[in-house]
N, C-alpha and C positions, 0 to 999 in steps of 0.2 A: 714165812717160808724157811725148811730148814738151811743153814748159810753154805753155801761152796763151799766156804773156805771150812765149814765145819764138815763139810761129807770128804772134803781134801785130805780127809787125817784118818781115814780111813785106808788100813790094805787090805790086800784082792781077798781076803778070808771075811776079812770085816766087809766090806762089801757085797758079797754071795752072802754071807747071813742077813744081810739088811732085805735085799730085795727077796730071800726068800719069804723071812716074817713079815714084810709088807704084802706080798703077793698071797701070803697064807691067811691074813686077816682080812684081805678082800673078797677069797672066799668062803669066810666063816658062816656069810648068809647063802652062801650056794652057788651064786651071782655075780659075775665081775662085771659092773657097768662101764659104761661108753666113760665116762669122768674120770675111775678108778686106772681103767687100761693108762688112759692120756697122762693120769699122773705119774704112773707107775714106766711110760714109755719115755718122761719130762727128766725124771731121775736114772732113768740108763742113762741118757744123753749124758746128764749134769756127774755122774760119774764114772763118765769116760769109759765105759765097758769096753771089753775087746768083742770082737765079731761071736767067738764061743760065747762067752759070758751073756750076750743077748741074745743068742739062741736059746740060753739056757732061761733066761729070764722068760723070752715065747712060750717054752713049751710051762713052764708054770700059770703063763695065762690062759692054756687050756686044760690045765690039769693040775690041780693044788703040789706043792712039796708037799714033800715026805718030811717026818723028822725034824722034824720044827723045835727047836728045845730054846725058850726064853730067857732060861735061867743063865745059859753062855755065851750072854752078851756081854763082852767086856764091861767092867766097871765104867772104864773113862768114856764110850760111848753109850751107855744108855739112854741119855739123854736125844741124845742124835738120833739113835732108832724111834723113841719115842714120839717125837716132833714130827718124822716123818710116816709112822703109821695114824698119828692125828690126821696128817694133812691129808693122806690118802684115804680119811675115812669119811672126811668131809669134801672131798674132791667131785663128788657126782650130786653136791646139796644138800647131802643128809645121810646123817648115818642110822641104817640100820640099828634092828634092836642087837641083833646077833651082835654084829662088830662092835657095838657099843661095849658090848658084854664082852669080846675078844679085848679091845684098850684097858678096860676094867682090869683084867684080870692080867695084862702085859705089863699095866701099872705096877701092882700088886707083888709080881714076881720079879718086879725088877728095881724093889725099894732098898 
């Protein structure tokens, strides 16, 4: 699991971009399952959102971001996003072909 103490080193800019791309590659199958949502609601908690920030987080779990760009992940967090769109991929048992193909290519862009 990705560590506290590693999404702790995250500020509120790095934060909104994690949960955007997390929430973006949940629904690259179309699909946010019942596992995905609970992950994705596991890590507001685990970083501390404010009331807005999880609002914001809500309305992406009915309705994908916008504007998603992978390439402006900070350097020193890549790693951090990465860990956490695994986990959320395999969060509901399995991952989809799609999203398989979304980490593929989040990989990819973020070597």
């Amino acid at each position: 699991m990705t560590r506290t103490d590693d999404l702790a080193k995250l500020g509120p800019a790095e934060r909104r971009q994690l949960l955007q791309l997390v929430t973006s590659v949940a629904w690259s199958d179309l699909a946010v399952t019942a596992g995905e949502i609970a992950y994705i609601h596991g890590l507001v908690a685990r970083l501390h959102l404010s009331v807005d920030e999880a609002r914001e987080v809500q309305r992406w779990l009915k309705s994908p971001p916008e504007d998603v760009d992978p390439t402006t992940i900070p350097r020193e967090h890549r790693e951090i996003f990465l860990g956490a769109v695994r986990e959320m991929v395999e969060s509901d048992g399995g991952a989809s072909d799609e999203e398989k193909e979304s980490l593929a290519l989040l990989e990819a862009l973020t070597k």
